[in-house]
KOLFI-733382 format. One line per 10 residues: number of its first residue (from 0); their letters; for each residue x, z, y of C-alpha. Coordinates in nm, 3 decimals. Example, Ala and Ser with C-alpha at 12.3 -4.5 7.8 and 13.67 -1.06 7.14 Angstrom:
0 = AS = 1.230,0.780,-0.450  1.367,0.714,-0.106
//
This chain:
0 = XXXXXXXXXX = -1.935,-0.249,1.445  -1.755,-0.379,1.711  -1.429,-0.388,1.902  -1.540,-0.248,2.188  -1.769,0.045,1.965  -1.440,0.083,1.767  -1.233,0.139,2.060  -1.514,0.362,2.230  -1.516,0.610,1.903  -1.119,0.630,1.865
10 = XXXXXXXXXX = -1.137,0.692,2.215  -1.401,0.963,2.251  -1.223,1.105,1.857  -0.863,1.142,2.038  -0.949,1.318,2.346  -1.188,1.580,2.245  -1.025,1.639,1.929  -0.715,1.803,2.101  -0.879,1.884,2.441  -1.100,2.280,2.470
20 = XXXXXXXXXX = -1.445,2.050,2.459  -1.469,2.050,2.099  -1.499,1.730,1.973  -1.806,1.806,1.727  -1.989,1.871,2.008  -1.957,1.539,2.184  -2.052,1.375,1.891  -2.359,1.580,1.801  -2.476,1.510,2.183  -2.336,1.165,2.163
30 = XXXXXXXXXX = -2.585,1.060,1.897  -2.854,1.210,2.020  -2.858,1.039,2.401  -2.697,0.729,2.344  -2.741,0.698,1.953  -2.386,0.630,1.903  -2.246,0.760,1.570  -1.925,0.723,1.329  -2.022,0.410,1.142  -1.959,0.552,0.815
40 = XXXXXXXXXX = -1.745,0.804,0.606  -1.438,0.508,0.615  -1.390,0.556,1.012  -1.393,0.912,1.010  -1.085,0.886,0.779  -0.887,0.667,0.990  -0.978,0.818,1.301  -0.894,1.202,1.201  -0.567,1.002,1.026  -0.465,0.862,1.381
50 = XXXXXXXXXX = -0.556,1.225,1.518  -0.350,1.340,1.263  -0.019,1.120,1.362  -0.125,1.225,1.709  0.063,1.599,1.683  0.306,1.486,1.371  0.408,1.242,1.714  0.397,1.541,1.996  0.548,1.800,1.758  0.773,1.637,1.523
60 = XXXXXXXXXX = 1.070,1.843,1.573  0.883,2.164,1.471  0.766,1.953,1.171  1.075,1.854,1.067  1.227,2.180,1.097  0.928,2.370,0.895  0.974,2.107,0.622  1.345,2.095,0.629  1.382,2.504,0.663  1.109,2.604,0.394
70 = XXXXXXXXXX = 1.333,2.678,0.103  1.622,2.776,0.325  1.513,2.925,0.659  1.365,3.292,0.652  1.260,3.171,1.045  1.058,2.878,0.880  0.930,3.014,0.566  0.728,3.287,0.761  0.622,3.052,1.001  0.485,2.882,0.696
80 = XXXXXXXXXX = 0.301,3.182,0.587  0.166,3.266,0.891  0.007,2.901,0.880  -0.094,2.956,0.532  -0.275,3.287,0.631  -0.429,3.147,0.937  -0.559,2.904,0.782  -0.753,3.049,0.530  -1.072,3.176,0.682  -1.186,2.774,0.805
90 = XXXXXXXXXX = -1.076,2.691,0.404  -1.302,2.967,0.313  -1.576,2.910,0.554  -1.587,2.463,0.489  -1.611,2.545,0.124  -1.848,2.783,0.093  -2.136,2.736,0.410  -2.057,2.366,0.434  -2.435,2.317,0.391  -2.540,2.513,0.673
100 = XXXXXXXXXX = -2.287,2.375,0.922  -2.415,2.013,0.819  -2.752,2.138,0.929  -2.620,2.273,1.265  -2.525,1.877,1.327  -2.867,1.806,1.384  -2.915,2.042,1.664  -2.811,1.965,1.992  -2.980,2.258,2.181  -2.688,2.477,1.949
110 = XXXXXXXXXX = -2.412,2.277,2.080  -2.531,2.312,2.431  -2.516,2.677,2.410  -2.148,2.663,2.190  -2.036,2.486,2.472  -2.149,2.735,2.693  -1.921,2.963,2.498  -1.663,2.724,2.493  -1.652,2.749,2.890  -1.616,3.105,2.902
120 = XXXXXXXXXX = -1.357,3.105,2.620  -1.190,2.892,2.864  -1.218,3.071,3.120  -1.098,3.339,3.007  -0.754,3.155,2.867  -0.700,3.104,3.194  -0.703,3.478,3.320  -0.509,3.589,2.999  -0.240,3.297,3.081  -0.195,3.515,3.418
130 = XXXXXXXXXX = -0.141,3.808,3.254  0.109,3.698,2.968  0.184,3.841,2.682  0.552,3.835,2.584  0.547,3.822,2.190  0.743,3.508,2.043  0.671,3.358,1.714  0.963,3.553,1.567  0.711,3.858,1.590  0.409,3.742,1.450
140 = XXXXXXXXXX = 0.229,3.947,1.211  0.062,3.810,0.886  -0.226,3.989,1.076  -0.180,3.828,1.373  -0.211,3.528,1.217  -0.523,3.565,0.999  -0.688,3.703,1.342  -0.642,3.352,1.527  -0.754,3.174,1.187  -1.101,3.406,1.247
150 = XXXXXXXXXX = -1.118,3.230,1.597  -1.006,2.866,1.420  -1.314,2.921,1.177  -1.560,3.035,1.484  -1.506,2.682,1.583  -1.605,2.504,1.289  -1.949,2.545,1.495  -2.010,2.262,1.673  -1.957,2.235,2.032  -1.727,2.530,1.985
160 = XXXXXXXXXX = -1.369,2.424,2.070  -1.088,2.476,1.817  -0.794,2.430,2.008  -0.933,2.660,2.289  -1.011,2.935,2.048  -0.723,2.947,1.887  -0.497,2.966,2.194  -0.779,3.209,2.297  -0.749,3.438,1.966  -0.359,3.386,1.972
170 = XXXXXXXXXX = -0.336,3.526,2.366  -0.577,3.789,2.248  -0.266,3.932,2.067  -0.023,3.924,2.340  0.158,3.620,2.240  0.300,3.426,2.550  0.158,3.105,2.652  0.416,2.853,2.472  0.384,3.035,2.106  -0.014,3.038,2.131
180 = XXXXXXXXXX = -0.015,2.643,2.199  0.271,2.566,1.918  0.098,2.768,1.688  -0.256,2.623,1.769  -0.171,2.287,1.729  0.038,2.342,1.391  -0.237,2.494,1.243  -0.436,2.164,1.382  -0.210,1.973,1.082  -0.366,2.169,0.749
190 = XXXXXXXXXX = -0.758,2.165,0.961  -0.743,1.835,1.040  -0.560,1.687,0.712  -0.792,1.916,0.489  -1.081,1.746,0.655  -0.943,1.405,0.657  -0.895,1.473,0.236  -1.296,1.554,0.188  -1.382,1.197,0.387  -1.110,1.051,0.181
200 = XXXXXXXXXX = -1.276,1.181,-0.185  -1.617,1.108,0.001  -1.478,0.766,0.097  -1.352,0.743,-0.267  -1.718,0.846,-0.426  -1.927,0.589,-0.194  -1.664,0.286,-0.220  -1.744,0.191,0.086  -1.474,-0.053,0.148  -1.393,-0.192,0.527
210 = XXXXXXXXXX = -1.513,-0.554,0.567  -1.386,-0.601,0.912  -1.014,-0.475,0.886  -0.932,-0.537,1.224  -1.206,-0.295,1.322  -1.052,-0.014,1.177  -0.732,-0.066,1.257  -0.770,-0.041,1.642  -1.016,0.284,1.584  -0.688,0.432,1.461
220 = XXXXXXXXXX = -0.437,0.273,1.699  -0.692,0.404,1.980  -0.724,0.751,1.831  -0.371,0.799,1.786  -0.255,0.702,2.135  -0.586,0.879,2.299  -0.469,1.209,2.086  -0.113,1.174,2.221  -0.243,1.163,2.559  -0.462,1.490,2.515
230 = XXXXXXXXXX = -0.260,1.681,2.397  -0.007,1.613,2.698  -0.299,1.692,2.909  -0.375,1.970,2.725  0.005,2.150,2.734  0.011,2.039,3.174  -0.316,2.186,3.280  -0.218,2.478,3.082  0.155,2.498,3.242  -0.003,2.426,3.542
240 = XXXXXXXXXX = -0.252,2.720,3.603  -0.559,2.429,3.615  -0.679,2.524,3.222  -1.034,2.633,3.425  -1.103,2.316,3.495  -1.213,2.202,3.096  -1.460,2.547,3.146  -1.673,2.384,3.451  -1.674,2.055,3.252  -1.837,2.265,2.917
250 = XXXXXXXXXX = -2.009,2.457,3.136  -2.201,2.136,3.360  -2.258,1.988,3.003  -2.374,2.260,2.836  -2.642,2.361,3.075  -2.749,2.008,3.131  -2.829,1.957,2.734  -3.005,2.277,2.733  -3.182,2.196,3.068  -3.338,1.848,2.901
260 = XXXXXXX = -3.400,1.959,2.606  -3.619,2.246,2.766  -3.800,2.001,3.016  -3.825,1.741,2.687  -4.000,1.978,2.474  -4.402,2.002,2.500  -4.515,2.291,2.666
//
C-alpha cells in the first residue's frame, strides 16, 4: 500500500465515521466501484484508533469529568449507566448475528437502500431540531437510554448511519439538540473501542505485522485529524439549521447505486 492509498483510507475512515453517511456504507460501495479496500485487519486497527482519539480530542472535558466523577459524582455515575445501558443492544447484536452482518458487506444494492434510510433519518433530525425538545442529560431515563442504543444497533447495518440515528433516537425522546449530540458521540467511545478490540485479537490471531511502518502511521495521523474535522462539521451544520444537507447527499448516492445496479443486472 501506498502513501497516497494510506492517506486516501484515513481520509475517507475519519469523515464518514463521525459524519450521518455511515461510514460502512462508503466502504461497501467503495470496493465495489473502485476496488479500493482496507488492506488488512492491521489498518482497520489504527484507523478506528485515530477515530477513536478523534472524540477523546473534541470531547475531552466530558471524558475527564466521567472518569474523574465515577466513584464520586452521582451526575457522572448515571451518566455512566446510561452509556452502559445504551450500549448494550450493538454488544448484543455484534456478538451474536456477527455472521449475518459480514454477509450484508457483500451487498451493495442493501447499502444503497440503508442509505436511502439514512437520508430520511436525516431529514427528519432536521425537522425534530426545529421543534426541540427541552430534556437535559440530568433527566435521562435508563429507558431513554437503552431506546437510542436500539437506534445505535439499527446502524450496525451498513450504509445506515450511527451518529445520525442516534441523535435521531435521542431527539425521538425529547432531548434538546446539545444532549442528543454529547450523548451520541460518548456512546461513539465504547462502539468504536469495542470494535477496534475484535481487529486487535483478530490482528493478534493472524500476526500480520506492518512491514511499511510509515504507512500506517500517516493512515492514523490522517484519520485522527479527518475525524476532528467531522465532527466539527458535524456539531455546525447541526447548530446551523443546514443538517438536511448530509440527507440529499445519502439520498443522490443511494439512488444512484440502486439505479446501476438495476441497469447492470441482465434482464
Amino acid at each position: 500500500m501506498s502513501l497516497i492509498e494510506a492517506f486516501f483510507l484515513g481520509l475517507i475512515q475519519g469523515f464518514t465515521e463521525f459524519l450521518p453517511v455511515s461510514s460502512s456504507g462508503h466502504l461497501v460501495l467503495l470496493q465495489y466501484f473502485i476496488g479500493v479496500k482496507m488492506p488488512g485487519i492491521t489498518f482497520e486497527v489504527i484507523t478506528h484508533a485515530g477515530t477513536l482519539l478523534s472524540i477523546v480530542w473534541v470531547f475531552w472535558q466530558d471524558i475527564y469529568s466521567l472518569i474523574k466523577g465515577i466513584t464520586n459524582s452521582a451526575r457522572q455515575q448515571k451518566l455512566f449507566l446510561l452509556l452502559l445501558a445504551a450500549s448494550l443492544p450493538a454488544g448484543f447484536m455484534g456478538v451474536f448475528f456477527i455472521s449475518f452482518f459480514k454477509g450484508i458487506f457483500e451487498k451493495p444494492q442493501v447499502v444503497g437502500l440503508m442509505l436511502l434510510c439514512t437520508g430520511f433519518i436525516v431529514f427528519f433530525i432536521a425537522r425534530l431540531e426545529r421543534v426541540q425538545g427541552n430534556r437535559t442529560l440530568g433527566e435521562m431515563k435508563g429507558k431513554d437510554a437503552f431506546i437510542i442504543g436500539l437506534f445505535q444497533a439499527f446502524a450496525i447495518i451498513p450504509g445506515i448511519s450511527r451518529s445520525g440515528s442516534t441523535i435521531f433516537g435521542a431527539l425521538l425522546q425529547g432531548l434538546n439538540r446539545e444532549t442528543a449530540v454529547r450523548f451520541s458521540f460518548l456512546l461513539a467511545l465504547p462502539a468504536i473501542a469495542g470494535a477496534t478490540v475484535l481487529e486487535l485479537f483478530n490482528w493478534l490471531k493472524i500476526g500480520s505485522w506492518p512491514e511499511n511502518y510509515l504507512v500506517y502511521i500517516i493512515g492514523a495521523i490522517v484519520s485522527f485529524i479527518s475525524g476532528i474535522l467531522a465532527i466539527r462539521i458535524f456539531i455546525r451544520l447541526l447548530a446551523g439549521g443546514k443538517f438536511y444537507y448530509f440527507a440529499y447527499y445519502c439520498w443522490l448516492v443511494g439512488i444512484f447505486t440502486i439505479l446501476y445496479l438495476f441497469l447492470k443486472s441482465p434482464v
